[in-house]
C-alpha positions as CSV (number, residue, x, y, z in Angstrom):
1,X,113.9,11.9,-114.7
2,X,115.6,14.5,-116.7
3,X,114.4,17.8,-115.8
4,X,115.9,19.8,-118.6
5,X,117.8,19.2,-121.6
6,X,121.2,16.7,-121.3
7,X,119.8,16.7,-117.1
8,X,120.5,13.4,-116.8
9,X,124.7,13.6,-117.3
10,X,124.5,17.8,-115.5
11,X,126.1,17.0,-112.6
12,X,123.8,19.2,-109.0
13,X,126.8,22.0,-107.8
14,X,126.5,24.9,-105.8
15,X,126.3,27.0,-108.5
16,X,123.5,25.2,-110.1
17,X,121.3,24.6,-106.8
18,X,118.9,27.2,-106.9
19,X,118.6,26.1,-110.4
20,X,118.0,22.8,-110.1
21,X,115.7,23.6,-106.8
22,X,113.3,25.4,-109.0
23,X,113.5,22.4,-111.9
24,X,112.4,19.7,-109.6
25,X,109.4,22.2,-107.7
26,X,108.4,22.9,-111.1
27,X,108.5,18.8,-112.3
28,X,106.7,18.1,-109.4
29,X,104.0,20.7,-109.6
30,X,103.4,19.5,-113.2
31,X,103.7,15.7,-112.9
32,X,99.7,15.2,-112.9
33,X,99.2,17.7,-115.5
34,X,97.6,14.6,-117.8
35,X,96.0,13.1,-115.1
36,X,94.3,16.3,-114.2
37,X,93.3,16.8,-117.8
38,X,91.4,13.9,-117.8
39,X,89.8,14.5,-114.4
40,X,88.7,18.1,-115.9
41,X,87.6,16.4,-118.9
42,X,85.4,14.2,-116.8
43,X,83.7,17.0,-114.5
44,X,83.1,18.5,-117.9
45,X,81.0,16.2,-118.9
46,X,78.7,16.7,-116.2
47,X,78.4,20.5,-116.4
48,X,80.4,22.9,-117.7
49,X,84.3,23.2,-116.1
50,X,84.1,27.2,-116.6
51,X,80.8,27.3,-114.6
52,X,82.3,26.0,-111.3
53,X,82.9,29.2,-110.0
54,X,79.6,30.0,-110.8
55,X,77.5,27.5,-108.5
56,X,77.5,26.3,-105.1
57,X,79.4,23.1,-104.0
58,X,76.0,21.6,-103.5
59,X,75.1,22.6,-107.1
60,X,78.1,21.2,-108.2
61,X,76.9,17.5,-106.3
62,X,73.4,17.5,-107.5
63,X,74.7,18.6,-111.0
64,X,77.1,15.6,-111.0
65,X,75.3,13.0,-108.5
66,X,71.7,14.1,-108.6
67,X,69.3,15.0,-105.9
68,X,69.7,13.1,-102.4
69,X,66.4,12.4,-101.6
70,X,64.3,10.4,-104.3
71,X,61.6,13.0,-105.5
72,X,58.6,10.0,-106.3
73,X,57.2,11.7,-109.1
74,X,60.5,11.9,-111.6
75,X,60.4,8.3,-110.7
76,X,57.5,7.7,-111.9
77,X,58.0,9.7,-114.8
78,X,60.3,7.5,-116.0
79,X,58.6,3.7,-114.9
80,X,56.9,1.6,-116.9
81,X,54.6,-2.0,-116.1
82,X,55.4,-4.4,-119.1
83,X,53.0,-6.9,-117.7
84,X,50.1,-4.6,-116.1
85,X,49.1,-1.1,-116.5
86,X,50.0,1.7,-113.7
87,X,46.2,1.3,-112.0
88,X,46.8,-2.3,-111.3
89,X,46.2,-2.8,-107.7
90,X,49.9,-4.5,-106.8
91,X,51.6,-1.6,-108.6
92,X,49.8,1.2,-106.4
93,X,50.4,-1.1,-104.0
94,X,53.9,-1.1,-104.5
95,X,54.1,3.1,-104.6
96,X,52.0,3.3,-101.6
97,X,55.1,1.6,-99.8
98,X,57.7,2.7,-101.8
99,X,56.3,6.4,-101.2
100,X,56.2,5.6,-97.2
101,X,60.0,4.5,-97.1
102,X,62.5,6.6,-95.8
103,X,64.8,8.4,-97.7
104,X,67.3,6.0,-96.9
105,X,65.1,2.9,-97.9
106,X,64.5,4.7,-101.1
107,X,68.3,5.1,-101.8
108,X,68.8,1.3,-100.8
109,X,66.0,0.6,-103.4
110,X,67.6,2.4,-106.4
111,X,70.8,1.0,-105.4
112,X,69.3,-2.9,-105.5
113,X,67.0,-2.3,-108.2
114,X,69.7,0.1,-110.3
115,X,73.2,-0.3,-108.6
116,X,73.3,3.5,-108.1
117,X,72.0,5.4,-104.8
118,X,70.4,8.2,-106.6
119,X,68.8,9.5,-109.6
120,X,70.5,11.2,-112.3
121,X,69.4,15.5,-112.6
122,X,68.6,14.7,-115.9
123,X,66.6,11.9,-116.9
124,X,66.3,12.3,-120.8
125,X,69.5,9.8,-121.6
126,X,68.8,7.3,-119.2
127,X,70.1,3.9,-121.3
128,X,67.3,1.8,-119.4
129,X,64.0,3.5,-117.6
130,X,62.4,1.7,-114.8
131,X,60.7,-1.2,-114.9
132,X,58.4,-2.9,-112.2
133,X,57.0,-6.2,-113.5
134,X,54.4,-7.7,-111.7
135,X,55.1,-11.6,-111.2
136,X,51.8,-12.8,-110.5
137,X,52.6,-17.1,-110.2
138,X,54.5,-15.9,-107.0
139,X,53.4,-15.6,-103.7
140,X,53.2,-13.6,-100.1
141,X,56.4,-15.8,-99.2
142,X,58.6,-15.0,-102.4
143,X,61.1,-12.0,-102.4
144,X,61.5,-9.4,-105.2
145,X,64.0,-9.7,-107.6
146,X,66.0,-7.0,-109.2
147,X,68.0,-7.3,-112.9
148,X,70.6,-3.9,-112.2
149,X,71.9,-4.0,-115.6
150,X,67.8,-3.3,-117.0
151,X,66.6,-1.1,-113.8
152,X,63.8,-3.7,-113.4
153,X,62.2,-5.0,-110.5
154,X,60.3,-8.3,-110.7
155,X,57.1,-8.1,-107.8
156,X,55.3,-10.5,-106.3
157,X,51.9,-10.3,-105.9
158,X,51.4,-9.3,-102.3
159,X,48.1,-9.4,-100.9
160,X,49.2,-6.8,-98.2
161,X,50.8,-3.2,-98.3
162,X,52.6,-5.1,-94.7
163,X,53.8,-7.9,-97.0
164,X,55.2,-6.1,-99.8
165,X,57.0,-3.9,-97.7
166,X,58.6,-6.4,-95.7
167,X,59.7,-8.4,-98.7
168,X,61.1,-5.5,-99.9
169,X,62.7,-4.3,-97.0
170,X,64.0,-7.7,-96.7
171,X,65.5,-8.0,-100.0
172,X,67.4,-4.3,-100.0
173,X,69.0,-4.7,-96.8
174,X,69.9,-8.6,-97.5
175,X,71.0,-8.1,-101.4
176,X,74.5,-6.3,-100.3
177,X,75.6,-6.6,-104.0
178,X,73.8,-5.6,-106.9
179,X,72.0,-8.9,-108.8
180,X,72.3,-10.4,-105.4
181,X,75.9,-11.5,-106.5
182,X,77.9,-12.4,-103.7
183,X,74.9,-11.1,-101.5
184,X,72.8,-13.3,-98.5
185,X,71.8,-16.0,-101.4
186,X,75.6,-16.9,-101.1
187,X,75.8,-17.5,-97.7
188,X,76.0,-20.8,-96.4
189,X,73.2,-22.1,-94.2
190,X,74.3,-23.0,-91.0
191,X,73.9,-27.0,-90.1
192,X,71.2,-27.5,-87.4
């Protein structure tokens, strides 16, 4: 790489060494200047670049990741029940153990009903709210299923807060991929 005009035929001397010393250090210092750009374009997005200096690193991560523990009620702010209303007795059902996980469990949730581990800090843009849709034909023995792409969570209706928990349970820690895709349903039974 040239590193100054008609570089590429100068021939490195003695008396151009410092010369050229300072050239490359400054080439090299500026070789991710576009890269950089882009990255600062990015942050940007999120908040301000020229308030960084301003807020805490942990500002910063909640500002660009949102909060790390799943506050319920901007949750439910943003749900909706397409095929019941929010007093149906599965969907309380369904917050009474969704409000009793851990906030690990409720991280695992978002991430298999939403392909993302938390919630946004702001909820106003959101392309897709959730959605918990009560699937009544299936039973205590069927698993829910999740649709990432619409943040939508197809229930069963569980006769027991112990069910609906396990199911659940069972589903977030089996999925390992969002939409189940390449997740436990993949896996090939073993032969008895």
């Amino acid at each position: 790489m040239p590193l100054c005009a008609g570089g590429a035929s100068k021939q490195v001397t003695k008396e151009n060494m410092d010369e050229y010393i300072e050239l490359v250090v400054k080439t090299r210092f500026n070789e991710a200047s576009e890269q950089l750009e882009q990255i600062k374009k990015g942050i940007n997005c999120a908040l301000p670049v020229l308030t960084l200096s301003l807020i805490s690193p942990e500002e910063v991560e909640i500002r660009a990741c949102g909060e790390k523990s799943i506050d319920v009620e901007r949750l439910k702010s943003i749900t909706s029940y397409p095929y019941c209303s929010d007093d149906h007795d599965i969907v309380k059902r369904w917050w009474r153990v969704f409000e009793a996980f851990s906030d690990v469990h409720k991280s695992a949730y978002l991430k298999f009903v939403w392909g993302r581990a938390r919630l946004p800090n702001n909820l106003t843009n959101l392309s897709y709210k959730h959605e918990v849709r009560l699937m009544e034909s299936q039973t205590d023995a069927s698993f829910p299923q999740a649709h990432t792409c619409f943040f939508q969570l197809d229930i069963p209706g569980y006769t027991t807060d112990e069910i609906c928990r396990s199911r659940l349970v069972t589903a977030i820690e089996l999925c390992g991929e969002i939409d189940t895709d390449m997740g436990a349903g993949s896996v090939a039974q073993e032969s008895e």
